[in-house]
N, C-alpha and C positions, 0 to 999 in steps of 0.2 A: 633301843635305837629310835632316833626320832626322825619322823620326816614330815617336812612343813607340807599341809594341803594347799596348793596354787592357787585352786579355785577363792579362800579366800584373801587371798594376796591382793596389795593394791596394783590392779591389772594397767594402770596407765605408770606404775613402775617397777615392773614385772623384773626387766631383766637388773636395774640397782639392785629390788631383793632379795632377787637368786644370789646377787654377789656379794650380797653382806650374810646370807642364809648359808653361802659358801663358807665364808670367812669365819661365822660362829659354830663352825666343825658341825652339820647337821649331817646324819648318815642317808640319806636318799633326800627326792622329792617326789613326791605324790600327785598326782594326776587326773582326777575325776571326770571321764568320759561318760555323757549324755547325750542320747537321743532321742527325749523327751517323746518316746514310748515307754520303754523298760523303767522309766521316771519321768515324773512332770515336767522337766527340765532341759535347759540344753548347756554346754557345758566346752570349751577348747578342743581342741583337732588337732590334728598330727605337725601342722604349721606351726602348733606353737613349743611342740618337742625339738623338733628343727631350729627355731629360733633362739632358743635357753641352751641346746647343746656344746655350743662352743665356751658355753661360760661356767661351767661347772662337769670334773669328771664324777661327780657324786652319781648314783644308782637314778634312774628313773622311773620310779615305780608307776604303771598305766593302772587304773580301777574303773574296767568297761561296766557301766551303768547302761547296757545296750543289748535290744534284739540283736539276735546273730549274730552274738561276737565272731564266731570262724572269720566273717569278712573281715574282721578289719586287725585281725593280726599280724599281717604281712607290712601292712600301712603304719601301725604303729613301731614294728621293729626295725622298718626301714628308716625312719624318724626321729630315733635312737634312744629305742624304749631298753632299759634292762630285765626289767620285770614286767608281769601284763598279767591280773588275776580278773576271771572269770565269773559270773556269777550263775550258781548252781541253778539256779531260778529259772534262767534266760531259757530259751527253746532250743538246744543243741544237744549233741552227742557228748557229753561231758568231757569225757576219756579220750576221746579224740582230740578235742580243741587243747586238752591239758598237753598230748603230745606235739600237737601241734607246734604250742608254745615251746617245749624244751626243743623240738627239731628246730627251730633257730638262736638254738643257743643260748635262749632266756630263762631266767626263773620264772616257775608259774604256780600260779596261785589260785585258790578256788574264794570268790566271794559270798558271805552267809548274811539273808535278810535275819534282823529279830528272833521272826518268828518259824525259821526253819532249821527242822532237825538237823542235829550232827550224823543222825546217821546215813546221811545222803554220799557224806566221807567215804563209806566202808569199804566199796570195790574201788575208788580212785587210790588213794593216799601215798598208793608204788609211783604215782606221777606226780605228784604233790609237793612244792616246795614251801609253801608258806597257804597259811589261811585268813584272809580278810574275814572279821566278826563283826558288822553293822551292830554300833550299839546304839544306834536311831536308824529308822525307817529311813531307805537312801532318797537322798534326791535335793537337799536345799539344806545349807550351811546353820546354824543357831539354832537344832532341834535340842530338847531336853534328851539327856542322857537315859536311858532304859533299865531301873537296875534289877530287869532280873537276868540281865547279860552277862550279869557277874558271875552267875554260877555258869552259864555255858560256856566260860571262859574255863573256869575251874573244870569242868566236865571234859573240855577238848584238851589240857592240858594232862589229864589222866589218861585219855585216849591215846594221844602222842606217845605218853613213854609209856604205855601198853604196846604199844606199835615197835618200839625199839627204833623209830625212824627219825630222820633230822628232818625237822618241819615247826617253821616260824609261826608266833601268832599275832598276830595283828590286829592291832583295835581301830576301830574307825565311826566317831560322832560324838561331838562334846567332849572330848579328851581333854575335859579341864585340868586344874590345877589340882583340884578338889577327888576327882577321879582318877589320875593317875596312879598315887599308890592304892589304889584298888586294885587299878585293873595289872599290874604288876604284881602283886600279894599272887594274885588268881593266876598267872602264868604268860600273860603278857609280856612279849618281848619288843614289837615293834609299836611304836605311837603314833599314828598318823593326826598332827595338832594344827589347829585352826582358830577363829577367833575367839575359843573359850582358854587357849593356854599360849599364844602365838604372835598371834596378829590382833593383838589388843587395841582399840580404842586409846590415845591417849598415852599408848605407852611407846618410844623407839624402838625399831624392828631390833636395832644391835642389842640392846637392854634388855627386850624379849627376848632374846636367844641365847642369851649368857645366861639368865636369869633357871630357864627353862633347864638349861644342861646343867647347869648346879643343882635345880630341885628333882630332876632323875637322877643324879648320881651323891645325892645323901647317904 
């Protein structure tokens, strides 16, 4: 599954490339929320889920990059988030915020920096619908990709169908062209792709995106 990251879209033609992102059958859009504590950064708000929702029924995937997600759960689904994942990191009650999300009816997700364990997973994974895997430290678009991400990829993938459960993995940084069949090989299902495989420099967004869903589906 691919879903383009917004954050690096060209934001003065945000809603054109939702409609042409529309057009070249991508499965979600991605959403990177910032409040440049939980990251150095700050990053779009729930105005702009509101704005893009009339132009695409594709999934809306939220990725709260934020102190105390619990707040701003309500605000995002009101917005017309489908999905809203969490990061294990942040300062909450895990388990709760994960029910939180499913009591409105959304997919929910758990987000994992680099460098922390999978076994933070162990008592959630009954709330668990998919797992965001940072494979760059979050917070700002063109990091180098991390590879010893690859095996926690292969590691959560083994964990999964140890689990017997239905639960996505998701990759998120530098999702190049070059990394993709990696991170696929390793158990990757969903690709959240940005200016290393997407939103290229030079290249038409339509071209991008044709291009992209031919070299996932070799």
């Amino acid at each position: 599954m691919i879903g383009p990251s917004l954050m690096c879209a060209d934001l003065g033609r945000l809603i054109e490339s939702v409609q042409i992102l529309n057009q070249g059958n991508v499965d979600f859009f991605h959403f990177d929320i910032m409040d440049g504590s939980f990251v150095p950064n700050f990053s779009m708000g729930p105005d702009m889920l509101k704005t893009l929702r009339p132009h695409t029924s594709k999934p809306f995937d939220v990725h709260l990059m934020v102190e105390e997600p619990e707040r701003f759960i309500d605000m995002f689904a009101d917005a017309g988030a489908n999905m809203i994942s969490v990061h294990a990191e942040s300062k909450i009650h895990l388990q709760r915020v994960l029910q939180s999300i499913r009591d409105r009816n959304l997919q929910a997700g758990i987000a994992l920096n680099p460098s922390t364990p999978l076994c933070i997973l162990d008592y959630v994974m009954d709330t668990v619908d998919y797992v965001c895997l940072m494979t760059v430290n979050p917070g700002f678009a063109g990091q180098k990709f991390i590879p010893s991400t690859l095996g926690k990829i292969a590691d959560l993938r083994q964990k999964i169908n140890a689990s017997n459960m239905d639960i996505s993995i998701q990759v998120d940084g530098n999702i190049s062209l070059a990394a993709i069949p990696q991170v696929m090989e390793k158990g990757a299902d969903m690709l959240v792709c940005g200016t290393s495989s997407l939103f290229m420099r030079g290249v038409r967004l339509e071209q991008a995106v044709a291009d992209l869903r031919e070299y996932c589906h070799k």
